[in-house]
C-alpha positions as CSV (number, residue, x, y, z in Angstrom):
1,X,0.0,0.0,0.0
2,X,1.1,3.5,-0.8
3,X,1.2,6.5,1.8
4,X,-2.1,7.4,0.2
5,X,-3.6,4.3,0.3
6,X,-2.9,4.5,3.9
7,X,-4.6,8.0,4.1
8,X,-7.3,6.5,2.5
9,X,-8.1,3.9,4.6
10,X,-7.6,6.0,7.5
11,X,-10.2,8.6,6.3
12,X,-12.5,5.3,5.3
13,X,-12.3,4.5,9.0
14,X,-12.5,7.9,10.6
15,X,-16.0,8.0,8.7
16,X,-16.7,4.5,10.0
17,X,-16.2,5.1,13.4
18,X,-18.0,9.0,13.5
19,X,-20.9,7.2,11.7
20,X,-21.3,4.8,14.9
21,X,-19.2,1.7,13.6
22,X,-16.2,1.6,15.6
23,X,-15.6,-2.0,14.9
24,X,-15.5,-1.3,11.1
25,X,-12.9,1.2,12.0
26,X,-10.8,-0.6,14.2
27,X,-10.8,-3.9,11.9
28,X,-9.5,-1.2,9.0
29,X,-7.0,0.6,11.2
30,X,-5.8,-3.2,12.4
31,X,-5.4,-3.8,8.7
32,X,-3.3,-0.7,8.1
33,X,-1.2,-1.4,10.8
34,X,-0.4,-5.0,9.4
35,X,0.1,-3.3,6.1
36,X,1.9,-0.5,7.2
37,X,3.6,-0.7,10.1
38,X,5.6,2.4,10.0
39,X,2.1,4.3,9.5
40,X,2.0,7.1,12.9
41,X,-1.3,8.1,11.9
42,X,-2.8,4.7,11.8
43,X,-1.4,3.5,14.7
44,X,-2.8,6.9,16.5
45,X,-6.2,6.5,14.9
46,X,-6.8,3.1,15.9
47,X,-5.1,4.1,20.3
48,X,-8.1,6.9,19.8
49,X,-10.9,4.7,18.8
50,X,-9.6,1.6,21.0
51,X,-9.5,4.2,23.9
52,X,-13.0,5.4,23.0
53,X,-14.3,1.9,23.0
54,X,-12.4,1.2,26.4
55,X,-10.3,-1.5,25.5
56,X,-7.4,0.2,27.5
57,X,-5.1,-2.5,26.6
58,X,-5.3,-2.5,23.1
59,X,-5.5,1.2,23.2
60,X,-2.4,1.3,24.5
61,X,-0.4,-0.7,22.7
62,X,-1.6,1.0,19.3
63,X,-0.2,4.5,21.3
64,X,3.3,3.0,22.7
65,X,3.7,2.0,18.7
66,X,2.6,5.7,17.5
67,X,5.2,6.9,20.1
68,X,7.9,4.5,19.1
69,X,7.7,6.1,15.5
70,X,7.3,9.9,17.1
71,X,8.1,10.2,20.4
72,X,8.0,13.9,20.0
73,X,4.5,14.3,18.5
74,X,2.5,16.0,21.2
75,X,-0.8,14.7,20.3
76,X,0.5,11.2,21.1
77,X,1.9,11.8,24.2
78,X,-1.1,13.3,25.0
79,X,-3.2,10.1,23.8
80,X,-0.7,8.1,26.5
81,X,-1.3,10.4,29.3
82,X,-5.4,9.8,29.0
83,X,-5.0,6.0,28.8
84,X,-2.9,6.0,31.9
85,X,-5.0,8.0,33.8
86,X,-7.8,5.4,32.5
87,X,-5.7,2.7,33.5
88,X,-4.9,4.2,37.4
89,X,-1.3,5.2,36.6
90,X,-1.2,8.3,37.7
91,X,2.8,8.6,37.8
92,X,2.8,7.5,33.9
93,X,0.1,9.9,33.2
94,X,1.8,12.7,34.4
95,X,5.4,12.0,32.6
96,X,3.0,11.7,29.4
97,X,1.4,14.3,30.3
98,X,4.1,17.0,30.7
99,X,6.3,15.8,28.2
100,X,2.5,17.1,26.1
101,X,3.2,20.5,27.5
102,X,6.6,20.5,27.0
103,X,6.7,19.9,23.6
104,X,3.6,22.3,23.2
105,X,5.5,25.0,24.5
106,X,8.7,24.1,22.3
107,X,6.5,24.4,19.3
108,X,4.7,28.4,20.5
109,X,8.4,29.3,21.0
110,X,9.0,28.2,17.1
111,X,6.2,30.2,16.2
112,X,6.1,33.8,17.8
113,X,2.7,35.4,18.0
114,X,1.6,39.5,18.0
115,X,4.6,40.6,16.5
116,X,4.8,42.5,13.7
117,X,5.6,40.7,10.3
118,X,9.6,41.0,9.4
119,X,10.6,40.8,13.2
120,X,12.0,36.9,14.1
């Protein structure tokens, strides 16, 4: 499968799941996964619907390999931090959960706000 193949069956199963079939969606993502192993944003999709379907577990795993390929993405470290705190782990959630903000903050400092256009 090509990297747009990919996006397309991501998108396929984004539409499954927000139309109320979450287990169409997660058989697709666990497909693209298979496929594509180096895919982030399948891996991500599928921790998001897996969390939203409470299978912590598998929800979980789906995220550790997301972060394994981006350990700097912010949006996955902020998936890990709500399936910790799901799980109890409140220690685990937190490290998640800062290194979130840390990397949210690193990204507002690469990207300056209210200043006039020209100044860096």
């Amino acid at each position: 499968m090509t990297p747009e193949d990919i996006e397309g069956v991501i998108d396929d199963a984004t539409f499954d799941y927000s139309m109320g079939d979450a287990a169409s969606a997660v058989a697709k993502l666990s497909q693209a996964t298979a496929v594509a192993p180096e895919s982030f944003a399948a891996w991500h999709a599928l921790a998001e619907i897996q969390f939203s379907q409470r299978d912590l577990d598998s929800a979980l795993r789906a995220a550790e390999r997301a972060h394994a390929l981006r350990p700097d993405d912010t949006f996955i470290n902020t998936t890990l931090s709500r399936i910790w705190m799901e799980r109890g782990d409140k220690q685990a959630a937190e490290k998640y959960g800062a290194q979130a903000r840390i990397l949210s903050w690193k990204d507002q400092l690469k990207k300056p706000q209210g200043q006039p256009d020209g100044i860096s």
